[in-house]
C-alpha positions in Angstrom: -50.9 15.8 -53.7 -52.3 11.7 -53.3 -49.9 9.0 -52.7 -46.5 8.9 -54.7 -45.9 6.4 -57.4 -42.6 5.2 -58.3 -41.4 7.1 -61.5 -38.5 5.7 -62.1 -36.2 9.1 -60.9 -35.0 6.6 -58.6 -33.1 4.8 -60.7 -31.9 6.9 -62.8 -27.9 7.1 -64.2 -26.5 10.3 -63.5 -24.0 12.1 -66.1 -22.0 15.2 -66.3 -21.8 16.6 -69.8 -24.4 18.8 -71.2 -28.2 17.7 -70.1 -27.2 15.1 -67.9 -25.1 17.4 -66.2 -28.4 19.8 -65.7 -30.3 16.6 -65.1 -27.8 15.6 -62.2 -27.9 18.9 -60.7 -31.4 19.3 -59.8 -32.9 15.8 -59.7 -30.1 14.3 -57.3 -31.7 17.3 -55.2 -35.2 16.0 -55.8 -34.2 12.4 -54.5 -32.6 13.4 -51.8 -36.0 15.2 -50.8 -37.7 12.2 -52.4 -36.0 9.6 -53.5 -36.6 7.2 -50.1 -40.5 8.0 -50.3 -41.1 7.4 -53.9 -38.8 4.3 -53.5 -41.1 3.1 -50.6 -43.7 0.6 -50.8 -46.7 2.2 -52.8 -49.1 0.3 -50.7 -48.2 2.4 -47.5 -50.1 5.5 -47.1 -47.9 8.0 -47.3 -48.8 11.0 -48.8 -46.8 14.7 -49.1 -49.4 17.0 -48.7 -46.2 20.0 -49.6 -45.8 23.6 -48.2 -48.5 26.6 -48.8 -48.3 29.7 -46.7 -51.2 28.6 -44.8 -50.1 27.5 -41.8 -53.1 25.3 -40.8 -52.0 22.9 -43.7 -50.2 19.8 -43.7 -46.7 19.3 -44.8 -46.7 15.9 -44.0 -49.5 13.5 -43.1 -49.4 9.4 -42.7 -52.6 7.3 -42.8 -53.4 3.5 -42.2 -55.4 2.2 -45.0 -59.1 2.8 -43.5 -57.8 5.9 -44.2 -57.2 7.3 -41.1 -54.9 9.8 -39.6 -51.7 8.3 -38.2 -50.3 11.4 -37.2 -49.4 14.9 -39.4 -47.0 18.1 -39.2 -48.3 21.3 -40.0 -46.4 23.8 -42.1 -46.6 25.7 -38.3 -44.5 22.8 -36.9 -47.2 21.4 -34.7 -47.3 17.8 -34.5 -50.8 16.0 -34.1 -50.9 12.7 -32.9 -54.9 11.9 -33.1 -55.0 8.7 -31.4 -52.4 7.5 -28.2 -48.9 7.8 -28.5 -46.8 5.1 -26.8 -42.7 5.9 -26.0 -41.3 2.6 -25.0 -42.5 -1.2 -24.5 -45.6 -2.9 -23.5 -44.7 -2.9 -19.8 -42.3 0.3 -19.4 -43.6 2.9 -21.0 -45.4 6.9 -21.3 -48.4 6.9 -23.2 -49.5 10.2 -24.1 -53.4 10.5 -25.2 -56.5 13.4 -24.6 -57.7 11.4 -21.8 -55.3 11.0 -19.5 -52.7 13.3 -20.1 -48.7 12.0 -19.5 -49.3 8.4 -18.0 -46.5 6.3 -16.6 -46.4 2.8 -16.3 -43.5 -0.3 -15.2 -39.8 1.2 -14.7 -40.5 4.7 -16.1 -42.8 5.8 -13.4 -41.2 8.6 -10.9 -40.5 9.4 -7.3 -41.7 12.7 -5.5 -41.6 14.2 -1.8 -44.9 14.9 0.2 -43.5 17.5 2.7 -44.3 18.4 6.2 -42.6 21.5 7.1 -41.0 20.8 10.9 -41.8 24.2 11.6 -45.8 24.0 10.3 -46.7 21.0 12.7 -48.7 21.5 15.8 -47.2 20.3 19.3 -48.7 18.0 21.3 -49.2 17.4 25.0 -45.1 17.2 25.5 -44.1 19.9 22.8 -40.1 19.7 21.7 -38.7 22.9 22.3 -38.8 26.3 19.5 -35.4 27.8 19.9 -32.9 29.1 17.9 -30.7 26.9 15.5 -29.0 29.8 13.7 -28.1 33.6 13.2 -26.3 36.3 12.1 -24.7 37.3 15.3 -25.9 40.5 16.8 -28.0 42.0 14.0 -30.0 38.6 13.6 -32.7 37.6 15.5 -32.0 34.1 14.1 -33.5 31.2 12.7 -35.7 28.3 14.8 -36.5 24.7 14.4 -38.4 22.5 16.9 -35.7 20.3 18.9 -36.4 17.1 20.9 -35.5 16.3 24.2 -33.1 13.4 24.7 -34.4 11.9 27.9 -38.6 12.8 27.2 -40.5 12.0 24.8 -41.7 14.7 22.5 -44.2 15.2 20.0 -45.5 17.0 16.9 -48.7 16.3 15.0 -50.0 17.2 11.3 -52.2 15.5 8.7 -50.8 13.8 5.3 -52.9 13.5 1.9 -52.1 11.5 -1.0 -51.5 13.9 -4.1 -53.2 13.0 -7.6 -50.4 12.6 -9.3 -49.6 9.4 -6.9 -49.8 6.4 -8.1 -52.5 4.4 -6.9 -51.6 1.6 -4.8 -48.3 1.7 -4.7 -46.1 1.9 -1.3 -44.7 5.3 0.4 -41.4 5.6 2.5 -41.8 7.7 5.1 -38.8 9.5 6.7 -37.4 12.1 8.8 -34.7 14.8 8.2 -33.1 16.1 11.0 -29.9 17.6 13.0 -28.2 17.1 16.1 -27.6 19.4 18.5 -23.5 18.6 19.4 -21.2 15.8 18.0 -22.0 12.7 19.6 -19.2 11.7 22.2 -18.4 8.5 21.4 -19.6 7.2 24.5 -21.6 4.5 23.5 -20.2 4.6 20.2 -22.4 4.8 17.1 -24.8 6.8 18.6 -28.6 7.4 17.2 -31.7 8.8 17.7 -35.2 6.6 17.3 -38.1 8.6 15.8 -41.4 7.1 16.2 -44.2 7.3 14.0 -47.8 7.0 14.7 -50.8 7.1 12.0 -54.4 6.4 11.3 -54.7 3.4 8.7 -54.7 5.3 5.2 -58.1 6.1 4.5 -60.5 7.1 1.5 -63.2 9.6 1.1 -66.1 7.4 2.4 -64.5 5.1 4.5 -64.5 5.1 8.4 -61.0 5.8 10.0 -60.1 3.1 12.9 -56.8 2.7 15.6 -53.4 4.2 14.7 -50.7 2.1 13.8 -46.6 3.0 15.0 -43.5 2.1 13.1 -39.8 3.2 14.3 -36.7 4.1 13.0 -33.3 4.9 14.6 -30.5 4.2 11.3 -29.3 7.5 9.7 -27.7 8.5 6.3 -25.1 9.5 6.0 -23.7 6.3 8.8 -21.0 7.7 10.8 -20.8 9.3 14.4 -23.1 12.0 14.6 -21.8 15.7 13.8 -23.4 18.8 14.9 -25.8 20.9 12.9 -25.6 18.4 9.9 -28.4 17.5 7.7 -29.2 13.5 8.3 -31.9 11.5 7.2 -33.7 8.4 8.7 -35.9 6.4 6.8 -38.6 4.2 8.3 -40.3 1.1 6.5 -42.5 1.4 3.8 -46.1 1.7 4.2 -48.1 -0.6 2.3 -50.9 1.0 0.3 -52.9 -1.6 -1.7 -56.7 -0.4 -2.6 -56.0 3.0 -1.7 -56.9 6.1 -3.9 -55.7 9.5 -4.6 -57.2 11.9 -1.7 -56.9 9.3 0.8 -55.3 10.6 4.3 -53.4 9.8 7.0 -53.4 11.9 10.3 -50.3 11.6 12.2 -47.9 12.2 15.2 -44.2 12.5 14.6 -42.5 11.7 18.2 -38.7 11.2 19.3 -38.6 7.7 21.5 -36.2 9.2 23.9 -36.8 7.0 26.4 -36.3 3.7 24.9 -32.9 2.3 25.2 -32.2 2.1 21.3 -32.0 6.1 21.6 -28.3 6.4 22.2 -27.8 9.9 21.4 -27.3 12.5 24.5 -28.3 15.8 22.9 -31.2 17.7 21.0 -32.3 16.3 17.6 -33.6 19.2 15.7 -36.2 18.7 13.2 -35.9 19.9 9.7 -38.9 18.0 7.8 -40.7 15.5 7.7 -41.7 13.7 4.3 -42.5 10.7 2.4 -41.5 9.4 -0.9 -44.2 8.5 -3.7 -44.5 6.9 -6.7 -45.9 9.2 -9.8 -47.2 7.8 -12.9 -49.7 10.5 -14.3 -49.6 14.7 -13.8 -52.8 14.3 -12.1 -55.9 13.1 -12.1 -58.2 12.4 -15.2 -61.2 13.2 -13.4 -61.7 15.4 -10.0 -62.1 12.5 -7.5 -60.7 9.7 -9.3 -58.2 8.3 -12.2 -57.7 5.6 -14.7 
């Protein structure tokens, strides 16, 4: 079936006596199925192609006038969208296309974790100590973690790459969760723990990896006095990352500043993870190395 003319259905007066009354019955039905295409402008491409048992056919198909393909729905229910689709505004927005997959772009990208697992690390040359965090009583050999020392400074190293889904460019937020061994006493009040955080400038495949740089952090969520064997988190700065690229890497060491005097905290710190926050805009990567 080719484009739809106006026939003049739409403006038909309905009546409820004999004919008209068969009239109404089945062509109000017909309008309501299509009354608001035939009343459209002709000059738009819209065309019906109707229903067949052939699933690979089109029910419904709109054009531009070259004519090409705007987008279709098959009698199957698939909906094919030849060229990109865009779900938003210019700036914020998910464009969906064969090239590059699910893009996001402005205020709709994401945030994910990049984890380090406290327990995966590898000590350094003054290891916290493994030891036993919980159990079962005495059927349970228990469950460990790595806790650092409150008066040396202890250390854990591991290496950190950039996922493809990442958004090029864009900062990470590194931080540390964690859990202290007692309540804190009081005495000084507001008691923390400073966690260092040492790494190799963020590198790509080909380029040449120089000194480490260290950032700090001591100010945990949730901010109260510290409470035994609860989960807290403390984040450090964000790490600028302008003209880097998926697969780029950062080899670190993950230490507890026990020494300095902004470590207030008496006891153990246990560690639970390590991760950082990134932004996503894509699933992955258009290509293996690199992305659009």
């Amino acid at each position: 079936m080719g484009l739809l003319p106006n026939t003049g259905m739409e403006t038909a007066t309905y009546g409820t006596d004999g004919w008209n009354a068969i009239y109404t019955a089945n062509f109000e039905k017909i309008d309501t199925r299509l009354g608001p295409a035939m009343r459209a402008d002709p000059t738009e491409d819209v065309e019906i192609e109707g229903s067949t048992s052939d699933d690979t056919k089109m029910a419904l198909k709109v054009t531009n006038s070259t004519p090409d393909e705007i987008f279709s729905i098959r009698n199957d229910g698939l909906v094919n969208i030849p060229n990109t689709m865009n779900v938003g505004d210019t700036t914020d927005k998910v464009v969906v296309d064969n090239v590059n997959a699910v893009r996001l772009h402005g205020d709709t990208t994401v945030f994910e974790d990049l984890r380090i697992d406290g327990n995966m690390t590898r000590v350094g040359a003054t290891p916290p100590s493994f030891a036993k965090f919980k159990n079962n009583g005495s059927g349970s050999t228990g469950v460990y973690l790595q806790w650092f020392s409150s008066s040396t400074i202890n250390e854990v190293h591991f290496t950190v790459q950039l996922p493809h889904s990442w958004k090029e460019g864009s900062s990470i937020y590194p931080h540390v969760h964690w859990i202290p061994k007692t309540n804190a006493d009081g005495s000084p009040a507001n008691q923390k723990v400073r966690w260092g955080f040492e790494y190799t400038p963020i590198t790509n495949i080909g380029d040449v990896f120089s000194n480490t740089s260290i950032i700090y952090a001591e100010d945990h969520h949730i901010t109260e006095e510290l409470v035994a064997d609860k989960h807290y988190l403390t984040p450090f700065s964000a790490i600028t990352m302008s003209g880097k690229t998926i697969s780029c890497i950062l080899v670190c060491r993950l230490f507890r500043d026990a020494t300095h005097a902004n470590d207030t905290y008496e006891d153990l710190a246990g560690l639970l993870y390590f991760d950082i926050h990134y932004e996503v805009d894509s699933l992955g990567s258009n290509e293996e190395l690199s992305k659009d």
